[in-house]
NUSE-43029 format. One record per residue (C-alpha): x, y, z; residue in one letter. Coordinates in steps of 0.02 Angstrom, whole numbers, plus 50000, padded with zeros to 5 digits. Example, Ala and Ser with C-alpha at 12.3 -4.5 7.8 and 13.67 -1.06 7.14 Angstrom:
<nukols>
<<50615,49775,50390>,'A'>;
<<50684,49947,50357>,'S'>;
</nukols>
This chain:
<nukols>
<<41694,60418,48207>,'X'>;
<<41567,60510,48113>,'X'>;
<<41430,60401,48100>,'X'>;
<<41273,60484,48059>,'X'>;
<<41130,60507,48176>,'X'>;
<<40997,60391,48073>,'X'>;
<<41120,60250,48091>,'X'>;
<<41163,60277,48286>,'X'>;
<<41082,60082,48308>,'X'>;
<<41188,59980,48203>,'X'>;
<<41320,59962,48400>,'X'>;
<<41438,59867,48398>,'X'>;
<<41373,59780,48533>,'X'>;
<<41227,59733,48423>,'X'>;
<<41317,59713,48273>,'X'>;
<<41246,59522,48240>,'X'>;
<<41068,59580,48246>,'X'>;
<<41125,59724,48143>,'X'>;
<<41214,59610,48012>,'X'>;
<<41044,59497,48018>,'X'>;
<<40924,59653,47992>,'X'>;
<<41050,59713,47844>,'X'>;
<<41020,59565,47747>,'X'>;
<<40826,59582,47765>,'X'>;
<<40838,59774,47742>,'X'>;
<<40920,59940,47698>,'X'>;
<<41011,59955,47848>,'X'>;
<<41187,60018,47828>,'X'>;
<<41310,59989,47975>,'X'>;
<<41425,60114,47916>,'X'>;
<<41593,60080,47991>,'X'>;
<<41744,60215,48034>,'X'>;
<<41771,60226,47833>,'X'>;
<<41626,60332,47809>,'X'>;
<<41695,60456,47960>,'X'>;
<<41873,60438,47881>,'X'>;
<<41819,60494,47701>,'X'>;
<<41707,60642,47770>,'X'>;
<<41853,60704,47879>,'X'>;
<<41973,60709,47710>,'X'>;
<<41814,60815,47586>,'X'>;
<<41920,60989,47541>,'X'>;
<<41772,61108,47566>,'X'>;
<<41857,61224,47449>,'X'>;
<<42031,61284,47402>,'X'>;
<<42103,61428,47405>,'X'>;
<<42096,61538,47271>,'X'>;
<<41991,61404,47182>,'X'>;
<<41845,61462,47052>,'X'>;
<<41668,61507,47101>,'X'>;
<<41528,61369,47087>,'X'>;
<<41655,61201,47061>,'X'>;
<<41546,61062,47035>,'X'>;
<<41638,60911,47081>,'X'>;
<<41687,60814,47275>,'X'>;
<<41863,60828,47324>,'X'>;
<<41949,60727,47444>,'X'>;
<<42138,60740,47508>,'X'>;
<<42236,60647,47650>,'X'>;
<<42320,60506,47691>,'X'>;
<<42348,60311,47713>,'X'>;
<<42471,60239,47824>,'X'>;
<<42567,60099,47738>,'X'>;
<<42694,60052,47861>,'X'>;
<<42618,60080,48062>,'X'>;
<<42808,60029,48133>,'X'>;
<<42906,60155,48000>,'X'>;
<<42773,60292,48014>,'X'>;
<<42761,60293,47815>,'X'>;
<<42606,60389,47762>,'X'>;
<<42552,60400,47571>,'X'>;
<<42450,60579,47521>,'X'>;
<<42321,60555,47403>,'X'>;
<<42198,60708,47320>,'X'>;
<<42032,60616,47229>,'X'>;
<<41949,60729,47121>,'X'>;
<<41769,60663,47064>,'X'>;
<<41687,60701,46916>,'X'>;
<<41554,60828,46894>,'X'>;
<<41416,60790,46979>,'X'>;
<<41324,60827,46811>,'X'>;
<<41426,60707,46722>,'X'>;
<<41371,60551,46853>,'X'>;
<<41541,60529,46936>,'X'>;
<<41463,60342,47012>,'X'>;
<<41427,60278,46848>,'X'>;
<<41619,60337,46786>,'X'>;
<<41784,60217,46820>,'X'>;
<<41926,60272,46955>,'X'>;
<<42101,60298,46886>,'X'>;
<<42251,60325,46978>,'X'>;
<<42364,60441,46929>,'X'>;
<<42568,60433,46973>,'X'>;
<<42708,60543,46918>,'X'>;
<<42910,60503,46929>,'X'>;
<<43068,60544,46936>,'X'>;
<<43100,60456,47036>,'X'>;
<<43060,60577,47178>,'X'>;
<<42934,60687,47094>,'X'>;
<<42748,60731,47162>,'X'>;
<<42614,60686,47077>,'X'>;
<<42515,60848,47163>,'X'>;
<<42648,60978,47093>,'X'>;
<<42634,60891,46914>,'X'>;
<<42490,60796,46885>,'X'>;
<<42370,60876,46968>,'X'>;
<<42423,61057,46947>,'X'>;
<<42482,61046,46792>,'X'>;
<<42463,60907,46676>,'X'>;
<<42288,60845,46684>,'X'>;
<<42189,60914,46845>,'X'>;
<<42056,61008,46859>,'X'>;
<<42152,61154,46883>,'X'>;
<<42290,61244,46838>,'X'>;
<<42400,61380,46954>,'X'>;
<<42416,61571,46921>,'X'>;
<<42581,61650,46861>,'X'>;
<<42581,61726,47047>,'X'>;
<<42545,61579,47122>,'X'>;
<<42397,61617,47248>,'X'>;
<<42249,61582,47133>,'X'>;
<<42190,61456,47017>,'X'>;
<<42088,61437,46857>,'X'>;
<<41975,61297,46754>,'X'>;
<<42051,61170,46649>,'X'>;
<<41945,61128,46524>,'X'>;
<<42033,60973,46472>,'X'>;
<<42040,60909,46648>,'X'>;
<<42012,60719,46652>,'X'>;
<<41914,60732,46798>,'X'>;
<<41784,60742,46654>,'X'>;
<<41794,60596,46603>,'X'>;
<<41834,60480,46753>,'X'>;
<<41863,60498,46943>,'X'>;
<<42048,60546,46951>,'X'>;
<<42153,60490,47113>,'X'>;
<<42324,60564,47111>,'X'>;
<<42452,60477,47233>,'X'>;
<<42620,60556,47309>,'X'>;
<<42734,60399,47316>,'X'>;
<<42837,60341,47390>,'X'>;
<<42856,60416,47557>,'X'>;
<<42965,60574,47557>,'X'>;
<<42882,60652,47379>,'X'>;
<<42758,60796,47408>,'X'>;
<<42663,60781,47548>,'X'>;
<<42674,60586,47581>,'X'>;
<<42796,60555,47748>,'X'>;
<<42909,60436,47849>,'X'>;
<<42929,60451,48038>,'X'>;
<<43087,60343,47995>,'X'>;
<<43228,60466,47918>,'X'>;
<<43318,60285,47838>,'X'>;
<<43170,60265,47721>,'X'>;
<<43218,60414,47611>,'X'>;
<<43376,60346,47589>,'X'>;
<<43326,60173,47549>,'X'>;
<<43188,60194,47452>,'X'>;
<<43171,60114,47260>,'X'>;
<<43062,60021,47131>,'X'>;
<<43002,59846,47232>,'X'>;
<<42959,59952,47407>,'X'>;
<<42865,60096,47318>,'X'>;
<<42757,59952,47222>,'X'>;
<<42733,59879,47387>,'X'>;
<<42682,60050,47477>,'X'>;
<<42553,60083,47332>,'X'>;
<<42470,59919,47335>,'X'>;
<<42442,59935,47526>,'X'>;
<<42386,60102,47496>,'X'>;
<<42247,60053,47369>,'X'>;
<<42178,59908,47489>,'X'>;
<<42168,60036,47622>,'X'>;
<<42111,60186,47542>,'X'>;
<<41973,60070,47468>,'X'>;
<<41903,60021,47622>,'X'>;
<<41899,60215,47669>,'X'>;
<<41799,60245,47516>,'X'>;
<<41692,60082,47486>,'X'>;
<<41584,60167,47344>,'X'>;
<<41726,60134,47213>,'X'>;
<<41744,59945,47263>,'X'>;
<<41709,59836,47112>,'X'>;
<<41695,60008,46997>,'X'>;
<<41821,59988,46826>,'X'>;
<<41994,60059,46906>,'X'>;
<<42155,60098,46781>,'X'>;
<<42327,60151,46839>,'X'>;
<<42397,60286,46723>,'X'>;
<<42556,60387,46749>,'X'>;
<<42715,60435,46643>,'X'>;
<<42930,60467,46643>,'X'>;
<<42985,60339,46779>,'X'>;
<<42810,60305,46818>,'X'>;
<<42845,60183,46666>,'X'>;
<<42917,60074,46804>,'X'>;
<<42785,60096,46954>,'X'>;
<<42632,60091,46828>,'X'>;
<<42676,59922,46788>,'X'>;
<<42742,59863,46936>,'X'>;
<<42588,59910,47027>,'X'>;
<<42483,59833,46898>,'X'>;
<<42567,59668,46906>,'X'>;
<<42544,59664,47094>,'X'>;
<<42374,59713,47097>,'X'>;
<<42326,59575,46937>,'X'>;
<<42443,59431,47035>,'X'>;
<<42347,59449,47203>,'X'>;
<<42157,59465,47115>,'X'>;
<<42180,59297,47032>,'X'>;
<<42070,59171,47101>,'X'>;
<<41959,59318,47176>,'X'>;
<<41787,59290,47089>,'X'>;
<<41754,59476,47119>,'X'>;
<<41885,59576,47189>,'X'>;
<<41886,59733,47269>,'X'>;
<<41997,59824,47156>,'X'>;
<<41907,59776,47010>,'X'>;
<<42091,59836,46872>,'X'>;
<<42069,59805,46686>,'X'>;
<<42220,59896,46635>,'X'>;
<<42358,60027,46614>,'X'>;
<<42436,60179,46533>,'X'>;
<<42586,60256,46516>,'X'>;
<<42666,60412,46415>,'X'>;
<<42859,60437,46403>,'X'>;
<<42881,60290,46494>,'X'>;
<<43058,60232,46538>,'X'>;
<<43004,60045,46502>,'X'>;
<<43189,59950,46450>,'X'>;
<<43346,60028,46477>,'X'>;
<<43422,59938,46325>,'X'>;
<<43315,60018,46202>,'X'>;
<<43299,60161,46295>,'X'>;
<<43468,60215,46297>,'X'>;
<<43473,60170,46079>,'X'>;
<<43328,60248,46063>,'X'>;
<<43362,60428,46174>,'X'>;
<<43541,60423,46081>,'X'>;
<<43473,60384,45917>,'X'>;
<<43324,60549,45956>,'X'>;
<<43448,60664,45995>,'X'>;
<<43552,60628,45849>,'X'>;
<<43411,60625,45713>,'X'>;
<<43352,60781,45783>,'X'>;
<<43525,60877,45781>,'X'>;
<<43561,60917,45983>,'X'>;
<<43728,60809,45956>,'X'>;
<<43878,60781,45848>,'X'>;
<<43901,60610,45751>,'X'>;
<<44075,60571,45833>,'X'>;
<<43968,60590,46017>,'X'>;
<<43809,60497,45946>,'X'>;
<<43939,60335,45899>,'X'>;
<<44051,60371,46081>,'X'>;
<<43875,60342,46168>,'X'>;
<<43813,60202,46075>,'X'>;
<<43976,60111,46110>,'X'>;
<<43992,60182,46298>,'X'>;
<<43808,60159,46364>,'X'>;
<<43754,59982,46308>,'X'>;
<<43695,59944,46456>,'X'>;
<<43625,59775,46413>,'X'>;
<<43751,59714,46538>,'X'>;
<<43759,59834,46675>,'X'>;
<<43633,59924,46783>,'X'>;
<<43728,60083,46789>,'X'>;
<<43808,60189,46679>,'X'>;
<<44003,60147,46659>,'X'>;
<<44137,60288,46688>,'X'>;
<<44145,60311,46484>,'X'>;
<<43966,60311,46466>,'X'>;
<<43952,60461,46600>,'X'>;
<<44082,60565,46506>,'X'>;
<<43999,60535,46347>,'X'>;
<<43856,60601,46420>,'X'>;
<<43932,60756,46479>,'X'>;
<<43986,60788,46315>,'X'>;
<<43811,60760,46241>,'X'>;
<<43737,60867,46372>,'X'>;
<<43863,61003,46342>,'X'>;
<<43838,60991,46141>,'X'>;
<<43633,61010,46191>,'X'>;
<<43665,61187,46257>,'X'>;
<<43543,61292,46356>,'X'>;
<<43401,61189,46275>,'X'>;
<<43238,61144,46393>,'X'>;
<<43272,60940,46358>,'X'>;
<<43079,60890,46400>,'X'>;
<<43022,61000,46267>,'X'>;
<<43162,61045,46144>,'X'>;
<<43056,61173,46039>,'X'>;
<<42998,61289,46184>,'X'>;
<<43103,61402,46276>,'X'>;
<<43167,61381,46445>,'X'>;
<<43116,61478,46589>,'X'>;
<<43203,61604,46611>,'X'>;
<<43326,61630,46751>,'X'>;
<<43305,61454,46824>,'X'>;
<<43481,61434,46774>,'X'>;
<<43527,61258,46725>,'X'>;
<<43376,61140,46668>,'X'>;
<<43496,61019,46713>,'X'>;
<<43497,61015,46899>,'X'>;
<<43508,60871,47016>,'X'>;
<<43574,60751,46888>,'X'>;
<<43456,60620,46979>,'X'>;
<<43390,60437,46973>,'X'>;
<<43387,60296,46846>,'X'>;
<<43461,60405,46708>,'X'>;
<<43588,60537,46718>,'X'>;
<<43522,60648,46586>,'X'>;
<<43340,60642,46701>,'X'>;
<<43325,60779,46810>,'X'>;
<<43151,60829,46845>,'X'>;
<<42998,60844,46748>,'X'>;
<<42962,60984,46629>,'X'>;
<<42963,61152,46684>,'X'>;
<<42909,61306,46585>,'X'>;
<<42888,61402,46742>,'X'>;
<<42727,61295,46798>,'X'>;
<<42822,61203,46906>,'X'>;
<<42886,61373,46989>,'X'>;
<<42682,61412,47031>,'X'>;
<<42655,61252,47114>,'X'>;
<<42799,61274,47227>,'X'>;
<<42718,61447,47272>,'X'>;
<<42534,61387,47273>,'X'>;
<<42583,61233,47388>,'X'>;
<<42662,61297,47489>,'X'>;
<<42544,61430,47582>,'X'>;
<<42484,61386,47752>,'X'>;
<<42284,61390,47683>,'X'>;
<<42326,61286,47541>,'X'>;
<<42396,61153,47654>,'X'>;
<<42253,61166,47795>,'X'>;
<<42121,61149,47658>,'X'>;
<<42214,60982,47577>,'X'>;
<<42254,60916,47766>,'X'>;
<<42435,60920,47737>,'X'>;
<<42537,60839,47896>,'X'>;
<<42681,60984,47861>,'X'>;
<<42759,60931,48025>,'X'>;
<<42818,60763,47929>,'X'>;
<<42891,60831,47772>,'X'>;
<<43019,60936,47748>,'X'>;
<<42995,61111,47751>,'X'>;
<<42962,61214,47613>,'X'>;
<<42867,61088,47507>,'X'>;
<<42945,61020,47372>,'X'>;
<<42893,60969,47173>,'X'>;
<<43042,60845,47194>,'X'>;
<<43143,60771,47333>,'X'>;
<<43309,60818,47359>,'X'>;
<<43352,60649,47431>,'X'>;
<<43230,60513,47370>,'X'>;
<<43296,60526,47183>,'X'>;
<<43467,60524,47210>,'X'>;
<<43459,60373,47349>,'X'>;
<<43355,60253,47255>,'X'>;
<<43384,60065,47310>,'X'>;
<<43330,59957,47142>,'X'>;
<<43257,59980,46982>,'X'>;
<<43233,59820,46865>,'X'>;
<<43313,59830,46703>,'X'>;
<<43164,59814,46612>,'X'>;
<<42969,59816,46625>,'X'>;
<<42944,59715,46466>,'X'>;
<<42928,59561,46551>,'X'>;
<<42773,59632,46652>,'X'>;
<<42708,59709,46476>,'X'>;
<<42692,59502,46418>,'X'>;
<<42603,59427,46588>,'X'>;
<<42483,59568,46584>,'X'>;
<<42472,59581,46390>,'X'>;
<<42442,59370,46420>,'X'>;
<<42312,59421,46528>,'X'>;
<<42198,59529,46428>,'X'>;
<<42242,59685,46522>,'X'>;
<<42229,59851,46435>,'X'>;
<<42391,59936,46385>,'X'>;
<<42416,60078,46310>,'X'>;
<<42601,60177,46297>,'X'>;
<<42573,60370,46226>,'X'>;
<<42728,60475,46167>,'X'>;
<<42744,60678,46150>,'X'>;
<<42865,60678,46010>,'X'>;
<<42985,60835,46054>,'X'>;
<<43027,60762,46210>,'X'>;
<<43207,60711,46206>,'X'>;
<<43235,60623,46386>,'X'>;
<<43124,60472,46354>,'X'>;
<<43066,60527,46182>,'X'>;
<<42968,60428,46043>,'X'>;
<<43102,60318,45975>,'X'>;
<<43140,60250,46148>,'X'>;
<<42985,60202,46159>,'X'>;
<<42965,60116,45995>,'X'>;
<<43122,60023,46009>,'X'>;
<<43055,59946,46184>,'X'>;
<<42871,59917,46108>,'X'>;
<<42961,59834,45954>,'X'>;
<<43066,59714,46084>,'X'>;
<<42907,59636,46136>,'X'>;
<<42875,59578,45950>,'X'>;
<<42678,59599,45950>,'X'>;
<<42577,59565,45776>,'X'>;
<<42517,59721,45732>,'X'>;
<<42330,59729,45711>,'X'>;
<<42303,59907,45610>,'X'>;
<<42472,59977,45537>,'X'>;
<<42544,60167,45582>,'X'>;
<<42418,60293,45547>,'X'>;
<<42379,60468,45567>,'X'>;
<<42259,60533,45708>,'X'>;
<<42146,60674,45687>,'X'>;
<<42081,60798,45810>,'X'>;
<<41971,60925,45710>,'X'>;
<<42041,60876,45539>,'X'>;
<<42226,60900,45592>,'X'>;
<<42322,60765,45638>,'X'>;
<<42345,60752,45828>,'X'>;
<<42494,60631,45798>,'X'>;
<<42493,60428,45733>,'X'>;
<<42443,60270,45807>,'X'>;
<<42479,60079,45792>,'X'>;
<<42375,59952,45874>,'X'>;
<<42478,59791,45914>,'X'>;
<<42386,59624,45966>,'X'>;
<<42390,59672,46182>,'X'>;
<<42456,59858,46165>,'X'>;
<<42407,60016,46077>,'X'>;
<<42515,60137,46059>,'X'>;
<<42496,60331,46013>,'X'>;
<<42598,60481,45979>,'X'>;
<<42527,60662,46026>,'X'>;
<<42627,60768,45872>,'X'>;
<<42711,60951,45963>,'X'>;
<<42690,60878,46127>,'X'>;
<<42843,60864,46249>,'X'>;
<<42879,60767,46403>,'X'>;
<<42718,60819,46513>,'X'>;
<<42578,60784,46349>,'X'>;
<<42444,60837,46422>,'X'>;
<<42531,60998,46472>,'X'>;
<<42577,61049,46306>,'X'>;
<<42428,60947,46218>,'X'>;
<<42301,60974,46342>,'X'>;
<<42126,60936,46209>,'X'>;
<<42246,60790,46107>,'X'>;
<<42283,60698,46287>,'X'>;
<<42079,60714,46337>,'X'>;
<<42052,60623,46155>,'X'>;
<<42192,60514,46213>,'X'>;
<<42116,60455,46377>,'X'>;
<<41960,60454,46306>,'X'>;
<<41993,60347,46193>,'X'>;
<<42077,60215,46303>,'X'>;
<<41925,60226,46441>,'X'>;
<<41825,60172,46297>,'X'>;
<<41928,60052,46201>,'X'>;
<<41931,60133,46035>,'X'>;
<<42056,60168,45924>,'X'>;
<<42092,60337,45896>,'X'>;
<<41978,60432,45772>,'X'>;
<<42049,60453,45616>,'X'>;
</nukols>
């Protein structure tokens, strides 16, 4: 499996003398891991830029052996200037639900780099996180991207509690593949509906390390931006965003507040889905994720696939970006270079799933109840809002964040990045939260330096500079 030459005695058939000589040695008895991680390196990608100073790994973990489900990952380690085994892992998830975290994350939002208009090459980004931390970007659940199912059910029935499940069984795995980042500081970031599987995956992950003196996955906390977090305050706070910022009448703003309290129900009622027509139809030929920049043109309707938790969520922000991934992934070199099993997925490659969206199983009204264990625990949380976003925009988010009724440690204030203000921040007892000012649905897309300060300054703990 790989094993290198200057290790050939550690046999398995002398594996107890082996194990004795590693404790009085050096020896390493590497297992299959060290095979496994070499096989998934990406010697280069296509189109990529000369002289790239930084490991890359891509491939999968199989979660379920009986269902054939297979998670895709793509690690991108720091600089090798920048000591990427002294820096912390983070994973990285994107939502939907149904979305890849490859054709958004990665390619778009806050990888190392970013796709050509023409789709074939790619260029630097200098605000890639990568930077700053060892960035692991996860297609999940099976069905999204690149990530598979030999069973056809799965993409029918998949939804909040499985996907958590899939992920956790991924990290134990993929951890064993690459033993170097056992122990190291790991964070799960991600945004939209990844407001429910950041903190799902978190609690899972802090609920089975307890009584572990020193676990494996060594998590000490989250982050989320435009995070569907409560559907309560959601919904008052998306009605009450698109009201205040004039995309709908005040006869439709009161019809929704009456129709979609959905306090009581899990889905939207009959009058609350007509009210939202209306709204939508009010909104015009507006891009909703980022209401101040223009649409792409001839994509036709933003609005396609009315998918998922909420019917105004479609898919994530798209000022033609997304239109260059679909290209860039999609070419035969690309996906022999990442180690793409194309046989499993549906053919052509996909930013979003047709199917896994619009069949998902179960999705919790609310994550605020995981926000208080893992606030209890002394977990890092941070929430981060771009505030022209208008499908989980910035009041959403404060109503939910207000619902957990937190003493606030430093009141609302401005944050500066190069003596403008990059947008405001309140630090709560357990949770800080931040706003990144001009920025819509994907920040670090359309606030690529403001969301480096922003991770930056929740790697290190620190407020942001003001």
């Amino acid at each position: 499996m790989g094993r290198s030459r200057s290790h050939s005695h550690c046999h398995s058939s002398v594996f107890g003398l082996c194990f004795l000589f590693l404790l009085l040695s050096d020896c390493f008895c590497l297992s299959s891991s060290s095979g496994a991680q070499e096989s998934d390196r990406i010697t280069e990608l296509p189109g990529q830029p000369r002289n790239v100073g930084f490991a890359q790994y891509s491939g999968y973990v199989t979660v379920n052996q009986q269902a054939g489900r297979a998670l895709f990952y793509w690690l991108v380690e720091s600089p090798v200037s920048r000591g990427p085994a002294s820096r912390p892992l983070v994973l990285w998830l994107n939502g939907g639900p149904g979305c890849s975290s490859v054709a958004y994350g990665a390619a778009e939002e806050i990888g190392p780099f970013r796709i050509r208009s023409y789709g074939k090459t790619l260029y630097s980004n200098p605000y890639a996180w990568n930077n700053l931390a060892n960035i692991l970007f996860l297609e999940s659940p099976a069905g999204v991207g690149f990530s598979y199912t030999n069973t056809t059910s799965d993409l029918y029935t998949a939804g909040d509690n499985r996907t958590a499940e899939d992920a956790y069984i991924f990290l134990v795995n993929w951890f064993e593949r690459f033993p170097q980042y056992k122990h190291r500081d790991f964070y799960i970031t991600g945004e939209s509906y990844a407001g429910h599987y950041v903190p799902q995956l978190s609690q899972i992950v802090y609920e089975r390390n307890k009584g572990i003196k020193n676990p494996a996955i060594n998590f000490k906390g989250f982050m989320v931006g435009n995070a569907v977090t409560d559907d309560y305050h959601d919904y008052i706070g998306t009605f009450e965003y698109w009201w205040t910022h004039g995309l709908i009448s005040d006869s439709t703003y009161k019809a929704l507040r009456v129709a979609c309290d959905s306090g009581s129900s899990q889905h939207p009622s009959i009058d609350c889905m007509k009210a939202l027509t209306i709204a939508e139809a009010e909104q015009g030929n507006i891009d909703p994720y980022s209401i101040f920049t223009r649409p792409c043109n001839s994509t036709g309707s933003l609005k396609q696939n009315l998918r998922g938790h909420y019917p105004w969520m479609s898919r994530a922000y798209d000022p033609c970006t997304e239109r260059y991934s679909q290209s860039y992934f999609n070419l035969p070199e690309v996906q022999k270079a990442l180690h793409a099993n194309v046989t499993g997925i549906p053919y052509p490659w996909k930013t979003c799933s047709d199917i896994v969206g619009n069949y998902w199983a179960d999705s919790p009204l609310s994550m605020l109840p995981i926000y208080k264990e893992l606030i209890a625990a002394g977990l890092r949380v941070w929430v981060f809002s771009g505030d022209t976003d208008a499908v989980v925009p910035l009041t959403a988010s404060r109503y939910s964040i207000d619902a957990l009724k937190l003493p606030t440690l430093t009141n609302w204030y401005p944050w500066y990045d190069n003596g403008k203000v990059g947008g405001w921040s309140q630090i709560y007892k357990g949770l800080t939260f931040v706003t990144v000012t001009g920025a819509g649905h994907e920040v670090p897309l359309h606030r690529p330096r403001q969301a480096f300060i922003l991770f930056r300054s929740f790697l290190a703990n620190k407020p942001m500079p003001s």
